[in-house]
C-alpha positions as CSV (number, residue, x, y, z in Angstrom):
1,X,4.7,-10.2,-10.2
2,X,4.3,-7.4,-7.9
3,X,5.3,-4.4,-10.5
4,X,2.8,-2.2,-11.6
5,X,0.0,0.2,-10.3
6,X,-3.2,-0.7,-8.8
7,X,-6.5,1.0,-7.9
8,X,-7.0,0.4,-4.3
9,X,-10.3,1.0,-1.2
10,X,-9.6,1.1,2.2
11,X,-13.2,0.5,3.9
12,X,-13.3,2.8,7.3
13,X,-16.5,4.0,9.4
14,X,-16.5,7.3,7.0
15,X,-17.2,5.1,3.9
16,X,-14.6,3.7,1.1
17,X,-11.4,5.8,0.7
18,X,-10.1,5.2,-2.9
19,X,-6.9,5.6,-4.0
20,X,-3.9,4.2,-6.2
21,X,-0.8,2.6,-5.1
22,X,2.4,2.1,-7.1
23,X,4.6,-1.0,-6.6
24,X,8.3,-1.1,-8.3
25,X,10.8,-4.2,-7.8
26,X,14.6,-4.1,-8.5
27,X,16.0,-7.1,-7.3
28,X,15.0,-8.0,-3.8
29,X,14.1,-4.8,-2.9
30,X,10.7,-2.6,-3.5
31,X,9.3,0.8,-3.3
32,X,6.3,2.6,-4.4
33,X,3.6,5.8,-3.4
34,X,0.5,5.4,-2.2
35,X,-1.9,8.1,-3.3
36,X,-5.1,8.9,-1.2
37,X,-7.0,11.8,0.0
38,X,-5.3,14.7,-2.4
39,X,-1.8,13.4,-1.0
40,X,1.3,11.3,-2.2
41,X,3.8,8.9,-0.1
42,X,6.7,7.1,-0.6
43,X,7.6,3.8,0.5
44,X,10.3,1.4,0.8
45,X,10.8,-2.3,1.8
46,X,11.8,-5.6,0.6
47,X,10.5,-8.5,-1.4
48,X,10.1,-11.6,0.2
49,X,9.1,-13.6,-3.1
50,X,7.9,-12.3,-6.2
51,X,4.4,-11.7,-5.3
52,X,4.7,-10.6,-1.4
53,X,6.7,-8.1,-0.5
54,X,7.1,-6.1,3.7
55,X,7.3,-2.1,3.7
56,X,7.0,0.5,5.3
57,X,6.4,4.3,5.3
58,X,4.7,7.4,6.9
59,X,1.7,9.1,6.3
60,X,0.8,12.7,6.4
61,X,-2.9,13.6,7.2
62,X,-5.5,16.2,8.3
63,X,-5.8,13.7,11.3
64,X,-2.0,13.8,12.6
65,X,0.9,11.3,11.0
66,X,0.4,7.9,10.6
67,X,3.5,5.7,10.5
68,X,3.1,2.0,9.3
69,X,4.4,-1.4,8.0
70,X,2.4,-3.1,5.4
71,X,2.4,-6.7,3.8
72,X,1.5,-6.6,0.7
73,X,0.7,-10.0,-1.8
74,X,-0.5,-9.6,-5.9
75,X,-2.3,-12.9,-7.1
76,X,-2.6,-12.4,-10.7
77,X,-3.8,-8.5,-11.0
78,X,-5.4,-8.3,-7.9
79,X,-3.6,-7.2,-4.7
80,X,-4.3,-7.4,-0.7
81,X,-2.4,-5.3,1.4
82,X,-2.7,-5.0,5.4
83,X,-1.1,-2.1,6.7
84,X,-0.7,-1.9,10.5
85,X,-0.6,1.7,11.5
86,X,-0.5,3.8,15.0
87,X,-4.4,4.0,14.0
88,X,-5.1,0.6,14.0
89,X,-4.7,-2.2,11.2
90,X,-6.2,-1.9,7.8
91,X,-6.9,-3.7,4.9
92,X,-6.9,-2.4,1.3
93,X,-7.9,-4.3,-1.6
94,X,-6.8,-3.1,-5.2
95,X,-6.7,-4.2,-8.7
96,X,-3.8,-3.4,-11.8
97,X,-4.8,-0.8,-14.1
């Protein structure tokens, strides 16, 4: 099940950047905000089973915008998430709170 909100780390050059990430299903379709650095963003997408779901949103930082799709699967309360941004591809790796 993909509901629910997770702790996440994104591990860049800088270090680990934590944050939290919110997933909510209705149906086929998902949404959520990821929160990192101080700031909060939506997201929308679809499901494509009931523990992977596609999405994608835009992100507003110190370093310029960041637009990106992301894939995102939960095996029991952990999740893996690769988002593939105009900065490159990233992984993030979270657990339900």
């Amino acid at each position: 099940m993909l509901d629910g909100k997770y702790t996440s780390s994104l591990n860049t050059p800088m270090g680990a950047i934590n944050g939290v990430i919110t997933l909510m299903s209705n149906g086929n379709q998902v949404q959520g905000i990821v929160e990192i650095m101080g700031m909060k963003n939506q997201f929308q997408g679809m499901k494509t089973n009931e523990n992977t779901a596609n999405f994608k949103g835009n992100f507003n930082t110190p370093m310029g915008n960041i637009d990106y799709t992301a894939n995102v699967m939960v095996n029991g309360n952990m999740l893996e998430l690769m988002a593939n941004t105009n900065k490159g591809n990233f992984k993030i790796q979270g657990k339900r709170m």
